[in-house]
C-alpha positions as CSV (number, residue, x, y, z in Angstrom):
1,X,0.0,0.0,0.0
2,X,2.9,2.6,1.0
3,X,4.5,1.3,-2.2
4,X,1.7,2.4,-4.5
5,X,1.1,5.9,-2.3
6,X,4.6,6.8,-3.3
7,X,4.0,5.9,-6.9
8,X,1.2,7.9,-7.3
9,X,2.6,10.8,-5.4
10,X,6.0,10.4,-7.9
11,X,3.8,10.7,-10.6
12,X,2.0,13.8,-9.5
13,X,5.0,15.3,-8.7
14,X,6.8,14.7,-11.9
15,X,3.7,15.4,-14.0
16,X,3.1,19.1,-12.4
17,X,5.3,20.4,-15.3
18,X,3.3,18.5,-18.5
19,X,1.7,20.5,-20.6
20,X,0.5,17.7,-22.9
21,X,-2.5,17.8,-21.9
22,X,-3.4,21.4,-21.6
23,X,-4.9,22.8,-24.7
24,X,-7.9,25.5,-24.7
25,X,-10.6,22.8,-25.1
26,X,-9.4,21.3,-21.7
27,X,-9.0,24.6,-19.6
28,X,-12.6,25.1,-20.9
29,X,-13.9,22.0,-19.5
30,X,-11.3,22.4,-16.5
31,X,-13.0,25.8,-15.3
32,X,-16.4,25.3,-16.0
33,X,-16.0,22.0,-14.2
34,X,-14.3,24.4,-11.3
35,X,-17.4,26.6,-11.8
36,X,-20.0,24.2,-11.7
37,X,-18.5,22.4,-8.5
38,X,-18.5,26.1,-6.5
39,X,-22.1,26.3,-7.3
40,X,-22.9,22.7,-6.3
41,X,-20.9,23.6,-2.6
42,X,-23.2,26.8,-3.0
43,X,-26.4,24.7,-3.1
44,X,-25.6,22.5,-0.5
45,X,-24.7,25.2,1.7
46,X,-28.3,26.6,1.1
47,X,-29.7,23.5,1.8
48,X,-28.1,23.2,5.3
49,X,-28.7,27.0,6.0
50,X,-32.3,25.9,5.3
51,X,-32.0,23.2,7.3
52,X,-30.7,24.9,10.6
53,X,-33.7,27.6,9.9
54,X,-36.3,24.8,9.6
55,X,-35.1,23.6,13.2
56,X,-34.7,26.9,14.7
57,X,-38.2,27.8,13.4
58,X,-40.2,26.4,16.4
59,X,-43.6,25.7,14.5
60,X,-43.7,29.3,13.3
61,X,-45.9,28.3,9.9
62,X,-44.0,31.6,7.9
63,X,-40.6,30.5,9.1
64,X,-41.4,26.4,8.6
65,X,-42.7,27.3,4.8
66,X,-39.7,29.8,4.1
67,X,-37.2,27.0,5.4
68,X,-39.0,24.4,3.2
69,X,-38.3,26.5,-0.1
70,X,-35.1,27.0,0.9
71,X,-34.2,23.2,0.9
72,X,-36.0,22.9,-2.1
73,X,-34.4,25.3,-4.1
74,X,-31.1,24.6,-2.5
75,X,-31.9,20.7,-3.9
76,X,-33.4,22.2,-7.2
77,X,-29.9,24.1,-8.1
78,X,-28.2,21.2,-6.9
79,X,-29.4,19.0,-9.5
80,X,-29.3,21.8,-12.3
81,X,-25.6,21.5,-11.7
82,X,-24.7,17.8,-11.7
83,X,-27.2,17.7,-15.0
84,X,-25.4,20.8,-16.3
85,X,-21.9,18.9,-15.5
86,X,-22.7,16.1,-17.8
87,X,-24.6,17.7,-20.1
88,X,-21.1,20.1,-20.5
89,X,-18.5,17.2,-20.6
90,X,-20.7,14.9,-22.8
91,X,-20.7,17.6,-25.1
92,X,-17.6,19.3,-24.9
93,X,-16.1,15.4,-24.8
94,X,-17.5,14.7,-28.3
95,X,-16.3,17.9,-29.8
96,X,-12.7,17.2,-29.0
97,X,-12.3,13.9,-29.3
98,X,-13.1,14.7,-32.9
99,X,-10.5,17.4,-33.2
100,X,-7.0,16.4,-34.3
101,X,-5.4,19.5,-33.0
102,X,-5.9,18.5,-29.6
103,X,-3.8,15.4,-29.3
104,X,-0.5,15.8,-28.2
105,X,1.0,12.3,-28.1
106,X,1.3,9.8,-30.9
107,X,-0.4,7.2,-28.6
108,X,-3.9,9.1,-28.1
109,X,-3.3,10.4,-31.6
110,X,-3.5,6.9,-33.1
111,X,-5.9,6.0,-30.9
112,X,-8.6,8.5,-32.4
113,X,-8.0,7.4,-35.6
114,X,-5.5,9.8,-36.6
115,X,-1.7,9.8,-38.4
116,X,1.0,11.3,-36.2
117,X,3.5,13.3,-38.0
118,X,6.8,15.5,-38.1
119,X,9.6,15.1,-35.5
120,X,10.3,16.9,-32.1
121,X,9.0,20.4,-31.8
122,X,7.3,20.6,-35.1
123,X,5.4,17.0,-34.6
124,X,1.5,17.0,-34.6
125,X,-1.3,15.1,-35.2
126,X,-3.7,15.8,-38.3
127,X,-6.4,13.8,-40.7
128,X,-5.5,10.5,-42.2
């Protein structure tokens, strides 16, 4: 177990400075991904602030009823996001993985169905 911490750790460490895999399609995905997640911690926060106010309401029918919507909407906005999440990478996904320009080894080039060409620098992947 200590073995494979250290190996994954290694890997993270040594992999901080690879840029192959960040391209502008990914950043996209990467911070609307970052956005989507802050709004999902924003909705559950909501529902536990309407949670505390629905037990600190004691019976009051205005305050029980307010504290209700709250969790409701706070569980409404919660499930807009994870919806919106894979509605954005299913679609986002598909556009790239069509998209020659944004493979950056010959392994995942070849993989999509593309030819990997030139040498060092200047190679790329493009259309067959």
């Amino acid at each position: 177990m200590k073995e494979n911490l250290l190996q994954l750790a290694a890997h993270k460490v040594n992999s901080v400075g690879d840029k192959s895999d960040h391209n502008l399609p990914n950043n996209v995905i990467d911070i609307i991904n970052g956005v989507i997640g802050v709004l999902g911690l924003v909705c559950v926060v909501v529902m536990i602030v309407g949670g505390v106010s629905y037990m600190t309401s004691s019976g009051d029918a205005g305050k029980v009823k307010k504290a209700k919507d709250t969790i409701l909407y706070g569980l409404i906005g919660l499930v807009i996001c994870v919806l919106s999440f894979a509605i954005v990478n299913f679609v986002i996904g598909n556009i790239i993985k069509d998209n020659p320009g944004n493979y950056s080894s010959s392994k995942e080039c070849k993989e999509a169905g593309f030819k990997w060409t030139g040498s060092g620098d200047k190679a790329h992947c493009e259309e067959k």
